[in-house]
Backbone bond lengths (Angstrom), bond angles and torsions (degrees), N, CA, C in turn:
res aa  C-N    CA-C-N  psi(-1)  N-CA   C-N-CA  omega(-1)  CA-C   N-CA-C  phi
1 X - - - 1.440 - - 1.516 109.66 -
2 X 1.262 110.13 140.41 1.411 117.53 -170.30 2.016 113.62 -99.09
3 X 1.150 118.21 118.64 1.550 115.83 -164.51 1.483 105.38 -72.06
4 X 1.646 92.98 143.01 1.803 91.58 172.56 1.549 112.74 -101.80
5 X 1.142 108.30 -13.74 1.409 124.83 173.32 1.192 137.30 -110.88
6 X 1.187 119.20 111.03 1.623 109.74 -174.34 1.499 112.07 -89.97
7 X 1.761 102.63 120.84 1.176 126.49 172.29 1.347 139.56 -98.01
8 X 1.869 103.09 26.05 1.363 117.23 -177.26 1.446 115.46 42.78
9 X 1.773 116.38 29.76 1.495 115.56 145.78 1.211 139.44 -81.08
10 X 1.899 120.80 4.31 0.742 126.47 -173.82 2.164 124.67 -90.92
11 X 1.241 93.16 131.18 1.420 99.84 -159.92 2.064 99.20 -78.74
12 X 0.977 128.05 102.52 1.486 105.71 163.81 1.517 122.04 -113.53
13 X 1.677 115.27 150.91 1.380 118.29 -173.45 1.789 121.38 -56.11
14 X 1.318 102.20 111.39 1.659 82.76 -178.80 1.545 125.13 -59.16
15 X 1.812 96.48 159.01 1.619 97.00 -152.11 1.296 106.60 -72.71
16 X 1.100 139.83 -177.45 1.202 142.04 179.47 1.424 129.77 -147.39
17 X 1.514 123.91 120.60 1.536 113.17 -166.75 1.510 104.03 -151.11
18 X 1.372 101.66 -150.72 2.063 101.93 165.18 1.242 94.65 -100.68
19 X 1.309 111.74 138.42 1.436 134.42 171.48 1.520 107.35 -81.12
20 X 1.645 135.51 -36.36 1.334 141.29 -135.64 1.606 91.11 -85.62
21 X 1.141 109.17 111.47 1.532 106.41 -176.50 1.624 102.67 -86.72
22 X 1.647 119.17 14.38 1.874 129.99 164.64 1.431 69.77 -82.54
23 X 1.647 138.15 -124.62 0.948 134.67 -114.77 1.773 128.72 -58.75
24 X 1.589 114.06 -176.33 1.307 130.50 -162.05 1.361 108.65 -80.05
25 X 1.448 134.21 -13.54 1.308 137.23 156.25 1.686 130.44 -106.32
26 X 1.213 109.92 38.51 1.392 107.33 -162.29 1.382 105.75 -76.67
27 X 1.360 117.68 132.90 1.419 128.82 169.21 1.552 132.47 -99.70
28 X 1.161 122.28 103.40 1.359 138.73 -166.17 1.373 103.15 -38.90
29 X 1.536 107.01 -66.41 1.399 111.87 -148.83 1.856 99.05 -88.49
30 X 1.452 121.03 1.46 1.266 104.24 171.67 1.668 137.70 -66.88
31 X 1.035 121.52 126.86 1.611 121.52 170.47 1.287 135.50 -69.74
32 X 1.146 115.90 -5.46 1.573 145.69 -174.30 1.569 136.30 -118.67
33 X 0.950 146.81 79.88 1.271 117.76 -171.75 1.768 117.26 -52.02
34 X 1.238 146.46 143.51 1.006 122.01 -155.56 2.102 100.25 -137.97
35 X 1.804 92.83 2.32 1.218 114.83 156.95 2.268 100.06 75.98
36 X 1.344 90.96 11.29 1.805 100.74 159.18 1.630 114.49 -82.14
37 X 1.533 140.68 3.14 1.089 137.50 159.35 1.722 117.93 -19.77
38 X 0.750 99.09 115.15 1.971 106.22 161.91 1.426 117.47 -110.88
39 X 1.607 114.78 143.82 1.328 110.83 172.91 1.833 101.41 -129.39
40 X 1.432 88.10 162.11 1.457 88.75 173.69 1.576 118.19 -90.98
41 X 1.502 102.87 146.30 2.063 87.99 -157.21 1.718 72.12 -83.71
42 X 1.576 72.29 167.11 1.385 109.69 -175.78 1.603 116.92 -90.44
43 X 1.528 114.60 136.29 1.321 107.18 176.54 1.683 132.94 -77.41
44 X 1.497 98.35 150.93 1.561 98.16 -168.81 1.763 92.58 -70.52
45 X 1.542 117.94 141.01 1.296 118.92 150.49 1.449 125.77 -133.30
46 X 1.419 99.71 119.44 1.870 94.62 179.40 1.413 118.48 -64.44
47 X 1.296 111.28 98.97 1.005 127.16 -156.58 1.691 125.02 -157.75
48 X 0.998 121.17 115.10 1.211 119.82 -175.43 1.788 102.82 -46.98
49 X 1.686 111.24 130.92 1.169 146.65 165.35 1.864 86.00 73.09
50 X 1.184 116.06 48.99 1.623 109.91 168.38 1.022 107.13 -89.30
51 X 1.618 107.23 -157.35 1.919 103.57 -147.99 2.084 73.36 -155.89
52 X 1.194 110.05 97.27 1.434 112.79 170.41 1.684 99.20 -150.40
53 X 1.615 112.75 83.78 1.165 129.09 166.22 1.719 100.77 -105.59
54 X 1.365 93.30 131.19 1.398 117.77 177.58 1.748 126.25 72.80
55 X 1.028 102.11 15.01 1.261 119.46 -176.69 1.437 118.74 -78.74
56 X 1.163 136.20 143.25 1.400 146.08 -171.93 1.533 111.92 -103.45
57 X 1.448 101.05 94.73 1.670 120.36 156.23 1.267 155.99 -110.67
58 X 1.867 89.18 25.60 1.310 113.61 -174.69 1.644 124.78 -53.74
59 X 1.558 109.39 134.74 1.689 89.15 -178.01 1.710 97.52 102.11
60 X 1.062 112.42 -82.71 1.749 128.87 -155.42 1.217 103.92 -47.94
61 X 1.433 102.47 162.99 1.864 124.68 -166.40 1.511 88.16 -99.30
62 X 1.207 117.72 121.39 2.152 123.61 168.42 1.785 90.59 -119.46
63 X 1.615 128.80 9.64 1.047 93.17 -171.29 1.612 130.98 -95.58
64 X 1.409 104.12 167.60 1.447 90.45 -164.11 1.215 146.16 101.12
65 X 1.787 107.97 -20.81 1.133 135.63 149.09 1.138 135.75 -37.97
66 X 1.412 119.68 146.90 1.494 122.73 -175.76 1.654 91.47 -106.82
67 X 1.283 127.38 91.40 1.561 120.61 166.11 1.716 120.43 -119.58
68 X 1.498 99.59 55.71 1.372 104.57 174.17 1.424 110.74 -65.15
69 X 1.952 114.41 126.88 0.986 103.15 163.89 1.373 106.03 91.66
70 X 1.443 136.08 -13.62 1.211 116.81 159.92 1.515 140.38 -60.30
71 X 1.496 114.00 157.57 1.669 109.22 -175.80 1.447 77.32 -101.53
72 X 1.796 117.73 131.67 1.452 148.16 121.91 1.135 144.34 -103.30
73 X 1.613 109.19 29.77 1.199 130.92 -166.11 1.385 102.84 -83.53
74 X 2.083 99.82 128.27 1.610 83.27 -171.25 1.624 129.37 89.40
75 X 1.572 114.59 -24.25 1.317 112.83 179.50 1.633 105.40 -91.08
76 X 1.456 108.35 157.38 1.744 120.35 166.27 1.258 116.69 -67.81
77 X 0.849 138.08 106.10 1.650 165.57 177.35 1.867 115.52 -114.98
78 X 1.324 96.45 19.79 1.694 109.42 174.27 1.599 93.40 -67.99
79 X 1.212 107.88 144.75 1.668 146.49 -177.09 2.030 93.98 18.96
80 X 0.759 139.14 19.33 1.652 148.59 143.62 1.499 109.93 -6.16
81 X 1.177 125.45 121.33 1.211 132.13 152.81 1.723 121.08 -79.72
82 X 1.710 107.19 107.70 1.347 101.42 -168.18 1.383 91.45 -110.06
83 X 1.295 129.43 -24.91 1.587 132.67 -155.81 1.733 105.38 -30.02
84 X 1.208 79.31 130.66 1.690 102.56 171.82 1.531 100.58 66.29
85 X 0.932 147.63 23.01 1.153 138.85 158.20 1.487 118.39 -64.48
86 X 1.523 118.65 156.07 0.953 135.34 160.40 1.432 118.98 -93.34
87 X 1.412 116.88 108.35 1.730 136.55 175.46 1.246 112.38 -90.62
88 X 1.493 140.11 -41.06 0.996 136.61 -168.95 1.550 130.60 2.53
89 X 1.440 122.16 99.05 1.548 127.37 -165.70 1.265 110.25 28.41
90 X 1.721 102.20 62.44 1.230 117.31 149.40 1.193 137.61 -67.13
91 X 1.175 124.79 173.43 1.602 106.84 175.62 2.071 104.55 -117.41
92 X 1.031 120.26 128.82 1.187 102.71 -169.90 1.813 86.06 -137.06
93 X 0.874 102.70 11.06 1.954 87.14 -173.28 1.367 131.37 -66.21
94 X 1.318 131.82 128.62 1.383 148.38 -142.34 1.219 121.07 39.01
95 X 1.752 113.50 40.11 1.132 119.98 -179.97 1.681 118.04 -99.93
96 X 1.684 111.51 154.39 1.316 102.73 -146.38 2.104 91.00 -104.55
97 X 1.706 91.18 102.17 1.368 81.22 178.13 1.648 119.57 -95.71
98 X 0.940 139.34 19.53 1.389 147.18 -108.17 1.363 96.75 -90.87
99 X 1.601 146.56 127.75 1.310 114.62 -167.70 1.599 131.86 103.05
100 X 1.551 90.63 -51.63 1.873 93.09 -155.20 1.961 95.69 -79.23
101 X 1.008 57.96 -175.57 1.890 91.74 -162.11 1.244 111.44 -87.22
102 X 1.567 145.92 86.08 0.990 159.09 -164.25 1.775 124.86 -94.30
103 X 1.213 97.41 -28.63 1.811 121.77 -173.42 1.113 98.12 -38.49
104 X 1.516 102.90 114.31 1.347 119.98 162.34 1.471 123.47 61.08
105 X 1.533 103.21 29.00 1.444 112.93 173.12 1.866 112.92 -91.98
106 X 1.018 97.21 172.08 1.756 114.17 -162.21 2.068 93.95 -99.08
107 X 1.088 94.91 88.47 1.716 95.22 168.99 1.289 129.49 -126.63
108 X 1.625 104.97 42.61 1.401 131.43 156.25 1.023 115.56 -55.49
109 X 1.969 105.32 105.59 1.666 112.30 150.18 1.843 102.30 103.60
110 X 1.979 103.61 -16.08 1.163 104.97 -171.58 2.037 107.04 -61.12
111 X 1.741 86.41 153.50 1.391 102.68 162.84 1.686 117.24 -86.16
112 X 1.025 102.71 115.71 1.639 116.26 -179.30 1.282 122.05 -127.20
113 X 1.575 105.63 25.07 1.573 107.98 178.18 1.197 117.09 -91.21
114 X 1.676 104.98 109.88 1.432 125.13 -174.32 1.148 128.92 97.08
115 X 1.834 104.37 7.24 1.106 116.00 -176.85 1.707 97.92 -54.80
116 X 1.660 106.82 -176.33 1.085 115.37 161.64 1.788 119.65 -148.98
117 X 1.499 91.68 120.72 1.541 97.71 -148.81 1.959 101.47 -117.40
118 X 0.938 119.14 24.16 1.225 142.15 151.53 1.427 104.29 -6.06
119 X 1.636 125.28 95.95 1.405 132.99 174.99 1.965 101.27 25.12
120 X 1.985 94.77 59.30 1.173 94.08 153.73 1.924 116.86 -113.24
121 X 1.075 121.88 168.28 1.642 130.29 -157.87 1.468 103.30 -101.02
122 X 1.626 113.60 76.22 1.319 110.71 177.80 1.718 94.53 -92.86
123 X 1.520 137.68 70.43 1.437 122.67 150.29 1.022 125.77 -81.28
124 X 1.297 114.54 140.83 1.711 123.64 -177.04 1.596 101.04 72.46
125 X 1.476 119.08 2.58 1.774 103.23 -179.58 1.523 124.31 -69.99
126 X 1.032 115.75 169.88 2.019 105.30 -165.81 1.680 77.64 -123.66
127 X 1.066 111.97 98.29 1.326 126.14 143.69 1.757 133.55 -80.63
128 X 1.529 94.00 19.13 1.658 93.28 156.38 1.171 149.33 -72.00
129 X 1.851 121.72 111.32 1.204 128.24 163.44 1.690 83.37 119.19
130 X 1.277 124.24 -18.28 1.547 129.16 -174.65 1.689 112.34 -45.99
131 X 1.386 105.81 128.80 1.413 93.36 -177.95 1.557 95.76 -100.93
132 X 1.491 99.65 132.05 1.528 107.38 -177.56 1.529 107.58 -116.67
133 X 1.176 124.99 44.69 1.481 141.54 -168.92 1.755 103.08 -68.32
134 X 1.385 104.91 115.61 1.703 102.52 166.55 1.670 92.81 64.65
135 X 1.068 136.57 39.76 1.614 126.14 -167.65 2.181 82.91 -120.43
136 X 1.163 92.92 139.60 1.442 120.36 -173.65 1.834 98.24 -99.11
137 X 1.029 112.17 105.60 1.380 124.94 -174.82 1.737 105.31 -126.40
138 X 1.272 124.60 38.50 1.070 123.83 -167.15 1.549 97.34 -91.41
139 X 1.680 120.30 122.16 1.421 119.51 175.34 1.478 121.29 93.08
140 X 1.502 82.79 -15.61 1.909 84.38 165.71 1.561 143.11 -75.72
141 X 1.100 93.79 160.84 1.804 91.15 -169.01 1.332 105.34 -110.87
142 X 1.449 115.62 114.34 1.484 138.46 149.41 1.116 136.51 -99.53
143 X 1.679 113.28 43.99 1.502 94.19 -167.50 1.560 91.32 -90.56
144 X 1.516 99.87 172.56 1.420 120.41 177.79 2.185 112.96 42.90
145 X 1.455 99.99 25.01 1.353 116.84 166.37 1.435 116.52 -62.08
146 X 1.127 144.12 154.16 1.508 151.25 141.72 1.400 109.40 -80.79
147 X 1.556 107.45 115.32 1.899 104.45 158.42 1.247 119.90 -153.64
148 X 1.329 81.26 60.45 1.779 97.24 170.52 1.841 111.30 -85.31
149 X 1.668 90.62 125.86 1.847 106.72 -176.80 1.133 105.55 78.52
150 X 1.855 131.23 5.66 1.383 118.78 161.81 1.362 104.22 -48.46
151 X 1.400 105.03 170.98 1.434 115.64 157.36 1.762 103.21 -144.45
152 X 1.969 96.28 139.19 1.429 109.30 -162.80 1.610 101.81 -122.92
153 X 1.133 97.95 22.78 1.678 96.21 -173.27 1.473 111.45 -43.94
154 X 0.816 114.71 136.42 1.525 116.36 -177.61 1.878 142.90 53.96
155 X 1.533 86.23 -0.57 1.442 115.11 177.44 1.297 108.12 -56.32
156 X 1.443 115.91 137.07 1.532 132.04 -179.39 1.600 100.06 -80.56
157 X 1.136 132.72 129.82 2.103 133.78 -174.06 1.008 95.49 -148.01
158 X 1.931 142.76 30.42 1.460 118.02 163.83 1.490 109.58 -78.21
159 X 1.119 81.07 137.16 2.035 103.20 174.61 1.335 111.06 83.02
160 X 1.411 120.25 7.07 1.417 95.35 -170.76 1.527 115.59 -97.70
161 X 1.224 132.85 163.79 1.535 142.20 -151.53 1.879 96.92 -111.66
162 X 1.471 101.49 110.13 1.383 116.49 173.18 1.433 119.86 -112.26
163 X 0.810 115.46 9.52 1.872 145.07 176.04 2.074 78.32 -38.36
164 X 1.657 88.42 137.48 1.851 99.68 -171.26 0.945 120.58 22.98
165 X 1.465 129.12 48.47 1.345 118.03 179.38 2.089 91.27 -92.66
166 X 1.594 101.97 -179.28 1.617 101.95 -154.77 1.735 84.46 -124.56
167 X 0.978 121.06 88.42 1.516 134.79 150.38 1.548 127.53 -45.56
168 X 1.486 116.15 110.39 1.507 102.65 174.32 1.346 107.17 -156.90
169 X 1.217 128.10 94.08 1.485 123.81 -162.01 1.432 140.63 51.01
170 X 1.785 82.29 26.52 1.626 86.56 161.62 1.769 130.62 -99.87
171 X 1.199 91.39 157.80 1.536 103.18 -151.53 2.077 100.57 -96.66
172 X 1.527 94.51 120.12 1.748 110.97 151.37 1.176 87.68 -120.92
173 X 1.677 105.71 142.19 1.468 159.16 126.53 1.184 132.06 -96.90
174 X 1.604 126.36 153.72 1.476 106.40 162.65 1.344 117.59 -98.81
């Protein structure tokens, strides 16, 4: 039988949407979060304490930069000009440096676990306090580097050139 009257017995499913009134689809009238939220990604900025994970900077000039504190974890850093940059507890982990240009850059404290540094040109770089964990350094150039309190636990170093580099409690393990 079909009702002629509505007697507010009717049960309906509450609606369901993104609740997050931050993101790019937020729905007013939803009752649910229904876990469809979108955000807008965020832009890479070279920029001290920026947020440029996974980003593609292969090739490009960074040098000279003030990027204390950036996330590059994950980004392309193939043949890269970093020279003289400032890294300072950077984030560089499983990042693909392979190549780039390191001379005489500031890589104090940086995260480099898993980087991959594949006959890249860290001379004169200050790799103090740098964690170089599982980091593939095969072919690289460190001469006259600082890496005092690195740590290389498990770091791959065939072939690479440490000629004056400045040793002071840094750590190989296997």
């Amino acid at each position: 039988l079909a009702a002629e009257i509505d007697d507010d017995s009717c049960e309906y499913p509450p609606v369901g949407g993104c609740m997050d009134s931050d993101a790019t689809n937020y729905d007013s009238t939803a009752e649910i979060d229904d876990g469809s939220c979108e955000y807008p990604e965020e832009e890479c900025e070279l920029v001290p304490y920026g947020q440029c994970s996974g980003e593609d900077f292969s090739g490009q000039d960074l040098s000279e930069l003030n990027l204390t504190g950036i996330d590059l974890s994950y980004a392309n850093l193939l043949n890269a000009n970093l020279s003289g940059a400032n890294f300072h507890w950077a984030d560089f982990a499983d990042a693909n440096l392979a190549g780039a240009n390191l001379t005489g850059t500031t890589l104090y404290g940086v995260n480099l676990n898993g980087a991959f540094l594949y006959y890249a040109d860290l001379t004169g770089a200050n790799l103090g306090h740098a964690d170089l964990v599982g980091a593939n350094l095969t072919g690289a150039n460190l001469t006259g580097g600082a890496l005092m309190w690195a740590d290389f636990t498990g770091a791959i170093v065939t072939d690479a050139d440490f000629t004056d580099t400045y040793w002071y409690q840094t750590i190989w393990t296997d």
